[in-house]
C-alpha positions as CSV (number, residue, x, y, z in Angstrom):
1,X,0.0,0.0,0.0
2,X,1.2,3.3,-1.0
3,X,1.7,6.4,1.2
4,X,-1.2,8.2,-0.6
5,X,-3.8,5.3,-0.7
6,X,-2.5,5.2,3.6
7,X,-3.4,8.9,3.7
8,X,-6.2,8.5,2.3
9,X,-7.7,5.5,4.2
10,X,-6.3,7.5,7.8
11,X,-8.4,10.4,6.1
12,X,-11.6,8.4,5.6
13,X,-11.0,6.9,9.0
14,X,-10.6,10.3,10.7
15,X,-14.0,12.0,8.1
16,X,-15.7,8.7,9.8
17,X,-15.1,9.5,13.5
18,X,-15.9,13.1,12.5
19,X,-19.4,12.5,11.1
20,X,-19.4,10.1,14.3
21,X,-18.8,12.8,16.5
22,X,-21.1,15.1,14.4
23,X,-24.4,12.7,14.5
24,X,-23.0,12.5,18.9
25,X,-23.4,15.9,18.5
26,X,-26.8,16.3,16.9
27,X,-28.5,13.7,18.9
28,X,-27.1,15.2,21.7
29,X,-28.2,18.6,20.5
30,X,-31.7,17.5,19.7
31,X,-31.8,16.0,23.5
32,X,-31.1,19.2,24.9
33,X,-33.7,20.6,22.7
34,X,-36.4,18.2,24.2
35,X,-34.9,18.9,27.8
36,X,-35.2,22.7,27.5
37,X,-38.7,21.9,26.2
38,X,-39.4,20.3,28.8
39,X,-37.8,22.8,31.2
40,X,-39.8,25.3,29.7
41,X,-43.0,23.8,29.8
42,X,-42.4,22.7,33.6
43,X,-41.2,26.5,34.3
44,X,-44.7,27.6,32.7
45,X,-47.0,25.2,35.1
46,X,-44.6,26.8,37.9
47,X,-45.2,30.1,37.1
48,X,-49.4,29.0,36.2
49,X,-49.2,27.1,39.9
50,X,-47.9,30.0,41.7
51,X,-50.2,32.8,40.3
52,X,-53.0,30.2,41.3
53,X,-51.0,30.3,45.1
54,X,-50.4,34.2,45.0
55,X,-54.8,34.3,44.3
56,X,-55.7,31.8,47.3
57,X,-53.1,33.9,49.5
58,X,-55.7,36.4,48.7
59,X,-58.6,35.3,49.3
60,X,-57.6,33.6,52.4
61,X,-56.3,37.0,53.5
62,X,-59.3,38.5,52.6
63,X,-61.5,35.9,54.8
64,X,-59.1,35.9,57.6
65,X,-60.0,39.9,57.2
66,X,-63.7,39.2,57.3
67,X,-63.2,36.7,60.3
68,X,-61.3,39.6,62.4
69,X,-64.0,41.9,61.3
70,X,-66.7,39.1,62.7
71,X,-64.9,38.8,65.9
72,X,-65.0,42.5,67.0
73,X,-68.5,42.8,65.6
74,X,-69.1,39.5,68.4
75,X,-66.9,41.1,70.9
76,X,-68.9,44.1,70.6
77,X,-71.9,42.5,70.6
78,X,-71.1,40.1,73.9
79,X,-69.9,43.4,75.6
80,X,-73.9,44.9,74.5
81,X,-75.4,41.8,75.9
82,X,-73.7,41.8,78.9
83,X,-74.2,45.6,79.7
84,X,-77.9,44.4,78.6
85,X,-78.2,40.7,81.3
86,X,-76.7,43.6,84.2
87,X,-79.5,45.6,83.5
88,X,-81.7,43.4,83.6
89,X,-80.5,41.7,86.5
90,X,-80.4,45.1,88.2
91,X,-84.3,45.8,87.2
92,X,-85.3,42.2,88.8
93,X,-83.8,43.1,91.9
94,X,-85.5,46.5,91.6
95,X,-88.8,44.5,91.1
96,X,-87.9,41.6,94.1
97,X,-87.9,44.9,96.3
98,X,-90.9,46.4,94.8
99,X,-92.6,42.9,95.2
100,X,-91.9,42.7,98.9
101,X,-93.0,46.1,99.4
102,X,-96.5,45.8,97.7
103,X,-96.6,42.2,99.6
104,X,-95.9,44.3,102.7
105,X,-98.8,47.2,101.7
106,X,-101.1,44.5,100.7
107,X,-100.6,42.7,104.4
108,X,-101.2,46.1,106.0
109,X,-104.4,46.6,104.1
110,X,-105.8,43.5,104.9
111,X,-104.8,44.0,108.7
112,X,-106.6,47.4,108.0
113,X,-109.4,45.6,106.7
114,X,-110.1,43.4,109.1
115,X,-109.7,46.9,111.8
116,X,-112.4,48.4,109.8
117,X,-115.0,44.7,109.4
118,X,-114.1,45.1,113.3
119,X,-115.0,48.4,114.1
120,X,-117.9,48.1,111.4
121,X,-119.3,45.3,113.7
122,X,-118.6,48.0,116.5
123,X,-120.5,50.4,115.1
124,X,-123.2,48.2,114.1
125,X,-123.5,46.7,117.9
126,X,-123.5,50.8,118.9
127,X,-126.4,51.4,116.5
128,X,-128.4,48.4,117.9
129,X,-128.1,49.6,121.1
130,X,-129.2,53.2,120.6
131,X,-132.5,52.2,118.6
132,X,-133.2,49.6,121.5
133,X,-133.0,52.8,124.0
């Protein structure tokens, strides 16, 4: 074999392991392609996935809002209801005394009563006795 057919067969050797390397290259190239497609697409349903988080952050913020709000309107209320039971608790011992005084007024009018049915009878007896005279 000749120096230039040896050159020639170390030059189609070497064009072999280039277009080797070449296709390496392309498939390689073409996997990255899918990966960053796939990178991409898994970026966008992270970016979808956390404007869905950053709008229930809001809404929970805004209920936890309305709950505060409900709890001081309560509050409020309880403090109305109490000031309300001590008033009325106030009134029924107003009433337990004014009870025991018209209980005492009525016992004094029936004592009063039963002075006057007695001095009625009095009188009565009296008036017998004068038209008997």
């Amino acid at each position: 074999m000749n120096s230039f057919t040896q050159g020639q067969e170390a030059l189609n050797i070497a064009n072999k392991q280039l277009a080797f390397q070449s296709d390496e290259k392309e498939k390689s190239a073409a996997e990255l392609i899918i990966a960053n497609e796939e990178l991409a697409f898994q970026n966008k349903e992270k970016k979808n996935r956390a404007a869905e988080l950053i709008v229930a952050n809001e809404e929970l913020a805004f209920q936890s809002h309305e709950k505060e709000k409900r709890a001081a309107e309560l509050i409020i209320a309880n403090k109305e209801l109490d000031f309300q039971n001590d008033e009325k608790e106030k009134r029924a011992a107003e009433l337990i005394i004014a009870n025991k005084e018209l209980t005492f007024q009525n016992d004094e009018k029936e004592k009063r009563a039963a002075e006057l049915i007695i001095a009625n009878k009095e009188l009565t007896f009296q008036n017998d006795e004068k038209e008997k005279r």
